[in-house]
Structure formats: structure tokens, C-alpha cells
C-alpha positions as CSV (number, residue, x, y, z in Angstrom):
1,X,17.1,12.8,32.7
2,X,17.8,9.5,34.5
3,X,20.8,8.5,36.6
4,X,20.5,5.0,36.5
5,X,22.0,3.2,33.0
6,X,19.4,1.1,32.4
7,X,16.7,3.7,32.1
8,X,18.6,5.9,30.0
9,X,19.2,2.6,27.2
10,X,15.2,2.3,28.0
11,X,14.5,6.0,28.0
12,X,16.3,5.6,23.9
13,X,14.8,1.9,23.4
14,X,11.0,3.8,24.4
15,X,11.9,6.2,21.4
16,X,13.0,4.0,19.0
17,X,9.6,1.8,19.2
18,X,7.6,5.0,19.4
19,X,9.0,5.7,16.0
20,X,8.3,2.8,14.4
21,X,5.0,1.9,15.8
22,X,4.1,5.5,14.6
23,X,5.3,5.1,10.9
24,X,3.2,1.8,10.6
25,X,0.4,3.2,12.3
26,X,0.7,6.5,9.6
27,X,0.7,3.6,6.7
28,X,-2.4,1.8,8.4
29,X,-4.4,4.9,8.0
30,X,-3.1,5.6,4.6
31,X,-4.2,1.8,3.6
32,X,-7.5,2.3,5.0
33,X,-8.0,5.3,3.4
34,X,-7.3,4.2,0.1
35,X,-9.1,1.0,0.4
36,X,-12.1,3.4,1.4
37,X,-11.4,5.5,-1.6
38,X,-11.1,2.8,-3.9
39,X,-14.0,0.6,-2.8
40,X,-16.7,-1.0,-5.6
41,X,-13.9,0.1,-7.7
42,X,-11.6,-3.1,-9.6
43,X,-8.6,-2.4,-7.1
44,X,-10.8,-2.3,-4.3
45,X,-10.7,-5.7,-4.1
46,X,-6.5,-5.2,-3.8
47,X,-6.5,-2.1,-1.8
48,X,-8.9,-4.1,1.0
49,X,-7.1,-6.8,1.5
50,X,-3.7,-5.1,2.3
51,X,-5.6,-3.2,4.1
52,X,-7.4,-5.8,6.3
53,X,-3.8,-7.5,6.4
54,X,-1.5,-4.3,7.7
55,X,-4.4,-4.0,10.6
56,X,-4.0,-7.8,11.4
57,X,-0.2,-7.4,11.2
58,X,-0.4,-4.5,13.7
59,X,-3.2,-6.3,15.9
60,X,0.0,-9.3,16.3
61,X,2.6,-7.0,17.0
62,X,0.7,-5.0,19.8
63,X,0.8,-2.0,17.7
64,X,-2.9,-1.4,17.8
65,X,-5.1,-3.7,20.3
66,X,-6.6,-6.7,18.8
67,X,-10.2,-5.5,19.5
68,X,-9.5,-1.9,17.8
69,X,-8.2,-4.3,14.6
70,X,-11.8,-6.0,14.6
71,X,-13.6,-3.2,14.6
72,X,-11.7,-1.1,11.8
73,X,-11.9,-4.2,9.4
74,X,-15.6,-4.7,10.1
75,X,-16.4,-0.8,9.2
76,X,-14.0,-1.1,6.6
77,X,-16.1,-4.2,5.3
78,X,-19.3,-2.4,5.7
79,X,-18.1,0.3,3.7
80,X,-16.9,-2.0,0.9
81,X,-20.0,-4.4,0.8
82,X,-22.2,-0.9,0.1
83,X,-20.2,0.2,-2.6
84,X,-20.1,-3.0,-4.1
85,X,-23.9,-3.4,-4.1
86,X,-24.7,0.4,-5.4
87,X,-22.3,-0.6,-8.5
């Protein structure tokens, strides 16, 4: 444990972000999971769309990096486009 004040606020301000940033990154994979689930479906369309937007939110925040966003909405876009053509 540290001596110094300031790195023992940092050492619980560290722990405080870690939590959050791992309950939205939790709900991120839950969205994109459903979206996945529900693609070519008529709440697909829904599901996809929060989905895209929790990964942009996340992208912003510095959550997840920005590249890493990209890349999960265009596989999550490839995914939906296929199941909306074999419908």
C-alpha cells in the first residue's frame, strides 16, 4: 500500500473507473450479442442500432479504443446484412 496521499485517493479513484468501465463493457457485449441473435429478425433493426450506439459511446469515453469500435460495428454489420439477405 502507498505512503503518499495522493496515490492512495488514486489507488481508490483507479478502482472506481475499473468498475464502471467493466459494467459497460459487460452491457456492450450483451448488446452485441443480442443484436447478433436477433439479426434479419423485426427487432434486429432495434437491437443493432443500440448496439452500434453503446460501442460508439464507449469508443468517446475511452472505454474501448476507437479502432476496436470500428471494427466490432463493421462485423456486427456483416453479420446483420447476411441475415437480412437469407430472409
Amino acid at each position: 500500500m502507498a505512503n503518499i496521499k495522493s496515490q492512495k485517493k488514486r489507488i481508490l479513484t483507479n478502482a472506481k473507473r475499473a468498475e464502471r468501465n467493466k459494467a459497460v463493457r459487460s452491457e456492450l457485449k450483451t448488446r452485441v450479442k443480442t443484436a447478433t441473435r436477433s439479426a434479419g429478425t423485426d427487432q434486429g433493426d432495434e437491437s443493432y442500432r443500440l448496439a452500434q450506439k453503446k460501442l460508439d459511446k464507449a469508443a468517446s469515453k475511452g472505454i474501448i479504443h476507437k479502432n476496436q469500435a470500428a471494427r466490432r460495428k463493421s462485423r456486427l454489420a456483416k453479420k446483420a446484412n447476411a441475415a437480412a439477405a437469407a430472409s
